[in-house]
Each structure stands twice: as structure tokens, then as C-alpha cells.
BATIMAR-515187 format. One line per 4 residues: for each residue z, y, x of C-alpha. Coordinates in steps of 0.02 Angstrom, whole numbers, always signed. Each point is the difference from the previous one (the first is absolute). Example, Ala and Ser with C-alpha at 12.3 -4.5 7.8 and 13.67 -1.06 7.14 Angstrom:
+390,-225,+615; -33,+172,+69;
***
This chain:
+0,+0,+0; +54,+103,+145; -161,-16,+99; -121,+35,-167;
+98,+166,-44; -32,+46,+193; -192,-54,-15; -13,+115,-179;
+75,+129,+74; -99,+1,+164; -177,+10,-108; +71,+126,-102;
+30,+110,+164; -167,-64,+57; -86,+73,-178; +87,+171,+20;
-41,+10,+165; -179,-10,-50; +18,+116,-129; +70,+125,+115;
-128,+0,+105; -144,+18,-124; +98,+165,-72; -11,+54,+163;
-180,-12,+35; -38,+71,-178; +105,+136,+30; -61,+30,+176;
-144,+38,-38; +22,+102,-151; +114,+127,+144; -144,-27,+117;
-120,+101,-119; +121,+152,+16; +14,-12,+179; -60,+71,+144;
-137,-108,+75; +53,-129,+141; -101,-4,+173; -143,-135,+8;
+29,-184,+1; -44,-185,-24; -21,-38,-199; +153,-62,-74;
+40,-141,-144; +97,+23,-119; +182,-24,+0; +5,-63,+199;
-124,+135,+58; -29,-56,+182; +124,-108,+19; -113,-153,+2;
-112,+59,+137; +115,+62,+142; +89,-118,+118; +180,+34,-25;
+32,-69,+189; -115,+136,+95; -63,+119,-154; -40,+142,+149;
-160,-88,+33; -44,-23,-187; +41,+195,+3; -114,+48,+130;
-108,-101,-72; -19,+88,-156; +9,+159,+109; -169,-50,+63;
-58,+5,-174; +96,+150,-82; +47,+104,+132; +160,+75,+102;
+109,-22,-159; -4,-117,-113; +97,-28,-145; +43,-180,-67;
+117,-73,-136; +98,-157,+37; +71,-33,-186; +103,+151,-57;
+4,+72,+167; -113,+136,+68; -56,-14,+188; -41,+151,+81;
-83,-67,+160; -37,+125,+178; -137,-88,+107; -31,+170,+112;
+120,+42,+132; -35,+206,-45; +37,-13,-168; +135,-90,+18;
+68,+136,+113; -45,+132,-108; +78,-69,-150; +160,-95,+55;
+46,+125,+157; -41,+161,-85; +44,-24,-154; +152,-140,+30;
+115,+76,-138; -130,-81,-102; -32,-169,+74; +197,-39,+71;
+48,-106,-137; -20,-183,-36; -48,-111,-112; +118,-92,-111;
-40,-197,+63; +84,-133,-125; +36,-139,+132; +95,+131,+116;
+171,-35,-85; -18,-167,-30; -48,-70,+161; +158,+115,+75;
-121,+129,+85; +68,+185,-72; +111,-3,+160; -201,+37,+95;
+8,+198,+32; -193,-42,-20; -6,-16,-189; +158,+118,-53;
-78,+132,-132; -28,+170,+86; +194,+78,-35; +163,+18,+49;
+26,-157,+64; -168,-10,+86; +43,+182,+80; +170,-73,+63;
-92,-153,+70; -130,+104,+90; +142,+110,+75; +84,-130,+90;
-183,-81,+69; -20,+184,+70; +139,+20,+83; -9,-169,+79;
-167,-26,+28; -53,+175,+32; -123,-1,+133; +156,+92,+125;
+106,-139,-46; -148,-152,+22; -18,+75,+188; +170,-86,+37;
-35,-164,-38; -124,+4,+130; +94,-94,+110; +45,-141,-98;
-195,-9,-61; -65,-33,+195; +178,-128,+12; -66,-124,-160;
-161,+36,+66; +27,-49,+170; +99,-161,-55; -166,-39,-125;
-107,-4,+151; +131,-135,+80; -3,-91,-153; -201,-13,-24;
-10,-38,+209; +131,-168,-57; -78,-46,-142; -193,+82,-38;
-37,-124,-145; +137,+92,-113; -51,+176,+39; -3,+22,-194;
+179,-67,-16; +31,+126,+159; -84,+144,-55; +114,-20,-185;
+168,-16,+74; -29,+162,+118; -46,+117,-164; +153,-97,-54;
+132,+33,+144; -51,+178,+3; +24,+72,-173; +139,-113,-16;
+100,+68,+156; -71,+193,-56; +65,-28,-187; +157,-131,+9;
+28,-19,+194; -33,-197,-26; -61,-80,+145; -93,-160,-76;
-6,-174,+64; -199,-23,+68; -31,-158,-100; +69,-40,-172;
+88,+160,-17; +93,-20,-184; -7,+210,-36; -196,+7,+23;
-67,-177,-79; +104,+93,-176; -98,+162,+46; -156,-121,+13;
+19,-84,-142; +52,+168,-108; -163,+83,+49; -115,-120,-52;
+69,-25,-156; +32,+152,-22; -163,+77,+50; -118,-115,-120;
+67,+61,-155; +62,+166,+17; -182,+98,-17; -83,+88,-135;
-152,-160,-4; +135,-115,+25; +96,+34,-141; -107,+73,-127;
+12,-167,-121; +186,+32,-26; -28,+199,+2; -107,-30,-163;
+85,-141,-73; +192,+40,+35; +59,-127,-135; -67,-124,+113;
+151,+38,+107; +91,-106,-161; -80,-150,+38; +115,-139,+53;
-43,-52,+179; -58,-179,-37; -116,+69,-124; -185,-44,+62;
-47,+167,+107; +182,+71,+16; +12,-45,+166; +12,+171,+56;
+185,-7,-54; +45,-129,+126; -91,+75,+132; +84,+161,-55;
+190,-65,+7; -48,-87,+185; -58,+164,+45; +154,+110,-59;
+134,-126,+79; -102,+15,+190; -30,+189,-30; +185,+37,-53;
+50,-112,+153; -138,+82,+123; +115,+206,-72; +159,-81,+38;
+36,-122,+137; -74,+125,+145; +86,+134,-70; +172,-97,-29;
-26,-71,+190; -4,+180,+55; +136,+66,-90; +131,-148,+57;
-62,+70,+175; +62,+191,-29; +152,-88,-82; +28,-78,+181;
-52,+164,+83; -108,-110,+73; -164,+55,-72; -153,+83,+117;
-68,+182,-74; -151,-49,-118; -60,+81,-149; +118,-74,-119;
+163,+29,+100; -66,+190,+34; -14,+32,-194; +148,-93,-34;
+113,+94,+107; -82,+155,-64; +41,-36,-185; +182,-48,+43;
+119,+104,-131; -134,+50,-106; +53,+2,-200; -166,-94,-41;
+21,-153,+139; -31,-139,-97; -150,+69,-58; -52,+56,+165;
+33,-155,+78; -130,-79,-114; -144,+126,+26; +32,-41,+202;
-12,-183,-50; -177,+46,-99; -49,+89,+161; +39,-129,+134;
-59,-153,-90; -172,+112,-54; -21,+29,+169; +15,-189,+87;
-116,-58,-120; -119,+124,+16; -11,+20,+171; +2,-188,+25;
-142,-49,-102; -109,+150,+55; +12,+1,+184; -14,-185,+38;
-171,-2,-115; -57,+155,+105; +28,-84,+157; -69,-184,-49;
-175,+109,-45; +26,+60,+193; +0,-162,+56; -145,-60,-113;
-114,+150,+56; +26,-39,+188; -54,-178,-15; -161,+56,-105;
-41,+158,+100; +57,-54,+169; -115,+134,+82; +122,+131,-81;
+150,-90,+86; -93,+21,+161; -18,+177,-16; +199,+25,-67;
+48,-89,+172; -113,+77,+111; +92,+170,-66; +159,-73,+33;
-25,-77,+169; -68,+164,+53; +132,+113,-52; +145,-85,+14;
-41,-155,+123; +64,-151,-4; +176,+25,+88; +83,+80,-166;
-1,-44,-197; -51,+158,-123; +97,+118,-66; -3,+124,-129;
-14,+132,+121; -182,-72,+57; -66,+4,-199; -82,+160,+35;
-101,-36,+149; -49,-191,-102; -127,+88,-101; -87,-166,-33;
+154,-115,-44; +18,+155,-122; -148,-32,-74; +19,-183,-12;
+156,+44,-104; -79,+93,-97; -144,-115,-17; +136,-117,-68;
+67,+75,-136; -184,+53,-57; -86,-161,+20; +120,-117,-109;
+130,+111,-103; +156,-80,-19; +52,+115,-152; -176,-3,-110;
+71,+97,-123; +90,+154,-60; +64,-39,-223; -56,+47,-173;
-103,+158,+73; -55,-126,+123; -57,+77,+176; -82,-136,+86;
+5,-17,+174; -144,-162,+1; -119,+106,-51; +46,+162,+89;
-17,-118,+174; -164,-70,-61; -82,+169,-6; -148,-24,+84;
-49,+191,+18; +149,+31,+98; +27,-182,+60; -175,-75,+50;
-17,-192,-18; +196,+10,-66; +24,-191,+18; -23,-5,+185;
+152,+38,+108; -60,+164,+102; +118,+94,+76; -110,+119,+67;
-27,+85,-153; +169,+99,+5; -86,+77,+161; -93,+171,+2;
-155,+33,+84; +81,+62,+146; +100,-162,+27; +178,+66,-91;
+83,-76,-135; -34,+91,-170; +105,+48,-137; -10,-151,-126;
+172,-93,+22; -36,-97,-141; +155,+76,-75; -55,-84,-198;
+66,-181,+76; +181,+89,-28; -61,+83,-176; +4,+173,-59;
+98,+154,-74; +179,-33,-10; +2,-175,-20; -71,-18,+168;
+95,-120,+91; +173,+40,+96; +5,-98,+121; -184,+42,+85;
+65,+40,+158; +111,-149,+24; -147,-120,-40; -120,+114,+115;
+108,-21,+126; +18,-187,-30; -176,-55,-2; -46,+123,+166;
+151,-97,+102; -62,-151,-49; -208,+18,+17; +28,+93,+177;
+114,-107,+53; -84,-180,-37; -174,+61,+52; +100,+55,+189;
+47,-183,+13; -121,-94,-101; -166,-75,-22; -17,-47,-188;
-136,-124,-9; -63,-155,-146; +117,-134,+9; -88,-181,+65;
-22,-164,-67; +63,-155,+99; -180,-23,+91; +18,+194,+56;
-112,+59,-142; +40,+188,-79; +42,-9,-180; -81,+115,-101;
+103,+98,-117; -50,+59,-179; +109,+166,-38; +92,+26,-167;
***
């Protein structure tokens, strides 16, 4: 009896929900008549719009795909929600730099509480709490303050080039785990263990389950159809509601357990100066702690898993372009060798006479963008690399093209890879920093070459 009520009242949920939606098409597009006209895009269906024809798992090449078609902005529906989408770099300047009292806000994402992510500074609604948030990143990450953390960026840096010299099959795992010791002694002061460190595999494991759901495309099923969120979880499709209680226990664990770890340290005055003990010892006998203490927890825990994700992709594309354009790692070296010689590792005091690593960097970000795109007024960075009047054959890696005619670098520093206006990210100059250490530093020591089969044969590698 129990289990036929459940199945009656799961269609009847299932009916509404269908109901709901077809009010909301009809009365879409009765407000769409008194509207002002949307830009250009692909033609929509009804009730989905273009939901059906965008890959939800890398929709900033389906955008600058339709780009081709329609032009620099497009505008596309993905079932109630309008998509505002950037593909020009200008523009996107233009609109979201100049006019960023108008573009600072964010979209309101269904999954974000559910799946335990409205701790992510990333997604807070422009505010209050956002402007409290953003204060704190500022003064921490401020590009003053990011110049002393130089030090311990050429120290994990240095120990990454021991570890790929041991062990040059698990450069990846190498490569992860110095992102990883970094922003976790900058934020926490936690140094982690080099394999099977507990704090990072939950940071891991957070961000990618966290990261599939918690975009516009991903969620836009459960944006249009909220009362699906009613379903019970064994109910054929409802999955998302076990994935989304996994993902809330890790994510709540991945806020707390650093933060705890470095609070038992001040307790024990035993606790080395990081981010988290500076603004904790700042807030000390403030009216509003409690609260406080939570915004710093938002901060820190936005921050590791941020700069985590980001900088080890960057730096894995690094690695990847070398192999395939081995005639630019030739050049980088040559640079190297002849500046600095081959008695001394880099430093940052050599960037600026390293033109050409510079432009490798550069190259980096440009050629593969780690952060594709920007939200609901989308600016998308794909399509702003892939401009082929300012970027020539935009697929090849060519660092050259950040040079001038008279052989100097220019001013494109592919700044869109860290997005726009005031949502731009924070912590720029820490991940700058980061990925310069570690591209300078491993092509000083290294030659990164095709790995080879057992009879001595290169194997060829197909890039995703």
C-alpha cells in the first residue's frame, strides 16, 4: 500500500511538473512579444529551446560554434533560462569592464545548494556577502601581498623538479601535488604528505563532483522543472539526489577539516602565518566572530579549490605543447641557457630578460583555456583564443605571436583566461606566479619528449 501511494504520488508530481513547464513556454512567449529583441541565435524548440543541441560537458565550443553562424553575441535559451553568450574578447571588455555594475551579478544555479557549493565565493550573488568575500581575497592576494610568497613558489617548485627527476612517469601526479602543497601552505600552512595525502584526494574528489553539476547547461533540467527536486532518489532518473548528498558530505568535509587542522595549530601556538591564521587573528574580539569566522572559511576553502584545479590543468597543457611543438621547447632553452647558463636555476628576478618563456606562458593560457567560460552573460574565452584575425592558425601552439615586429613582447597577456570586470579572478597573481616557477623551471632542467614503447618506439599521443 505504502509503495503504490509513493508511485501515485510521484506521477502526480511528474504531471504538474509538465504542466508547469508548458505555462511557462506559453507564457514566455506571450512576454517575448513585448520585449526588447534578443541578439541573434540558433533556432530554438519549444519548451527546451537549445537545450537538446549543446553539449552540456564543453558547451564553449557549441557556442563558438554558433558564433560562426550568428555573430560576436549570440543569444540562446536552455529551457526557462536565457543565455547571453560573449564570443569577442572586445566586447566582452567593453561590456563587463566598463560597464561591471551591470554584469557583477550571478546567476541563480539550482544544484549550487544542494550539492553543498554556496560556500564557492565564485557563485555568491553580487552583494554584501560577495563584497565581504572579495575584501578579504584583496587583501590577501593583492598583487603586494602575492610578491611574498615568492619564495615558497621557487621552494615547491624546486622540490617538483626533484620529484619528476625520481620518478618522470608520474609527472601528472607531480605536477598536481605541487599546485597542491602551495596554496595549501599559502591558505592553511598544511604541508601535505607527497603521495596519498588525505586533505587533497577530499579536495579532488569535491571538485569533480562539484564542478559537473554546478553550471548554468548543467543544471538547466532541474532549473525548469524544480519539482523534480521531489522525486524520491530511487525513482528512475533521480539519481541526481544521490550524487547530490555524496557531493555535500565531501564538500562540507573538504570547508572543514583544513580549516579545523589549522585552528587546533593557533590553539597550540604552534601554527605558521598563512592566510587563514592572518585573518583569524585579525577578527579576534570582533562582535560579529562567528559570522566572520565563516566568511574566512568560504574564502580559504574557495581558494584551494580553485587554485588547485586551475593551475595543475594550465601546467599539464605546458607539458602537452612541448611534446607536440618540441621546436618551441628548443627555442625556450636556448633563451635560458643563454641568459642564465647552466650553473644556476631561474628566478623571478630573470622573468624579464625570458621574453620567450613569457610568451610560452602566455601561449599556454591562450592555446587551451582552462576556464572556457565566464556565466549567464557568458564571456567565452574558447572563442576569444580562437580568433583567427588576431590569432592566425589559433590551434597551433605559436609563441611567437605575442612578439612585435621588432622582436618585443606585445601587450596581449591574455588577461580573459582570468575573466573580466569585477568578477575577474583574485587570485591571478598567485597562479601567474605559479605556472611561471614551474614552466621556467622544468624547461632549465628538462627535456620533455614522447614516452617509448618496450621496442624503443615513440608513442604517439592524441590530445584531449
Amino acid at each position: 500500500m505504502f509503495e503504490a501511494v509513493n508511485l501515485r504520488s510521484t506521477a502526480v508530481a511528474l504531471l504538474f511538473a509538465v504542466f508547469v513547464g508548458v505555462t511557462r513556454y506559453l507564457l514566455r512567449k506571450t512576454a517575448t512579444r513585448n520585449s526588447p529583441p534578443f541578439p541573434p541565435g540558433p533556432p530554438q524548440l519549444p519548451i527546451v529551446g537549445n537545450a537538446l543541441g549543446i553539449d552540456s560537458a564543453a558547451p564553449w565550443i557549441t557556442y563558438k560554434q554558433w558564433g560562426n553562424t550568428y555573430g560576436d553575441i549570440i543569444y540562446s535559451r536552455l529551457f526557462n533560462q536565457d543565455i547571453i553568450v560573449i564570443n569577442s574578447e572586445k566586447i566582452a571588455k567593453d561590456l563587463l569592464e566598463k560597464r561591471s555594475t551591470n554584469y557583477s551579478d550571478r546567476p541563480f544555479i539550482i544544484t549550487i545548494e544542494m550539492f553543498g557549493w554556496t560556500f564557492n565565493s565564485a557563485f555568491l550573488r553580487y552583494g554584501h556577502k560577495w563584497r565581504q568575500h572579495r575584501r578579504l581575497f584583496h587583501e590577501q592576494l593583492r598583487p603586494v601581498a602575492a610578491l611574498s610568497y615568492r619564495p615558497l613558489h621557487m621552494q615547491k617548485t624546486h622540490q617538483l623538479l626533484i620529484d619528476i627527476l625520481e620518478a618522470p612517469k608520474a609527472f601528472a601526479h607531480h605536477l598536481q601535488a605541487m599546485t597542491a602543497s602551495t596554496i595549501m601552505s599559502i591558505i592553511y600552512g598544511y604541508e601535505i604528505e607527497h603521495w596519498n595525502d588525505p586533505l587533497v584526494a577530499v579536495i579532488e574528489e569535491a571538485a569533480a563532483r562539484g564542478f559537473e553539476v554546478v553550471t548554468p547547461e548543467a543544471s538547466a533540467v532541474l532549473g525548469a522543472w524544480p519539482l523534480l527536486l521531489h522525486l524520491p532518489s530511487w525513482f528512475p532518473g533521480a539519481g541526481f539526489k544521490r550524487r547530490a548528498r555524496k557531493c555535500y558530505k565531501i564538500t562540507n568535509e573538504m570547508i572543514e577539516r583544513p580549516f579545523l587542522h589549522t585552528k587546533k595549530l593557533m590553539d597550540s601556538n604552534s601554527a605558521p602565518t598563512c592566510m587563514v591564521t592572518n585573518l583569524l587573528n585579525r577578527i579576534k574580539g570582533e562582535d560579529n566572530y562567528d559570522e566572520l569566522e565563516k566568511v574566512i572559511k568560504s574564502v580559504a576553502s574557495t581558494s584551494v579549490i580553485a587554485a588547485s584545479e586551475t593551475t595543475t590543468s594550465t601546467l599539464l597543457i605546458f607539458v602537452l605543447a612541448m611534446v607536440l611543438y618540441p621546436h618551441v621547447q628548443v627555442r625556450a632553452q636556448a633563451e635560458i641557457d643563454s641568459f642564465i647558463g647552466k650553473e644556476r636555476l631561474p628566478t623571478f628576478d630573470d622573468r624579464h630578460s625570458l621574453p620567450y618563456v613569457e610568451a610560452v606562458v602566455r601561449e599556454t593560457l591562450r592555446w587551451q583555456p582552462v576556464g572556457p567560460l565566464g556565466a549567464t552573460v557568458v564571456a567565452n574565452a574558447w572563442a576569444m583564443s580562437r580568433n583567427e584575425a588576431k590569432y592566425p592558425n589559433p590551434s597551433e601552439f605559436i609563441p611567437e605571436r605575442f612578439f612585435t615586429a621588432e622582436g618585443k613582447l606585445n601587450d596581449d597577456k591574455v588577461n580573459y583566461a582570468f575573466g573580466f570586470g569585477r568578477r575577474i579572478c583574485v587570485g591571478q597573481n598567485l597562479a601567474d606566479a605559479a605556472v611561471w616557477a614551474a614552466v621556467v623551471s622544468i624547461l632549465a632542467v628538462f627535456k620533455l619528449i614522447k614516452a617509448k614503447d618496450d621496442q624503443g618506439i615513440e608513442i604517439d599521443i592524441e590530445p584531449q
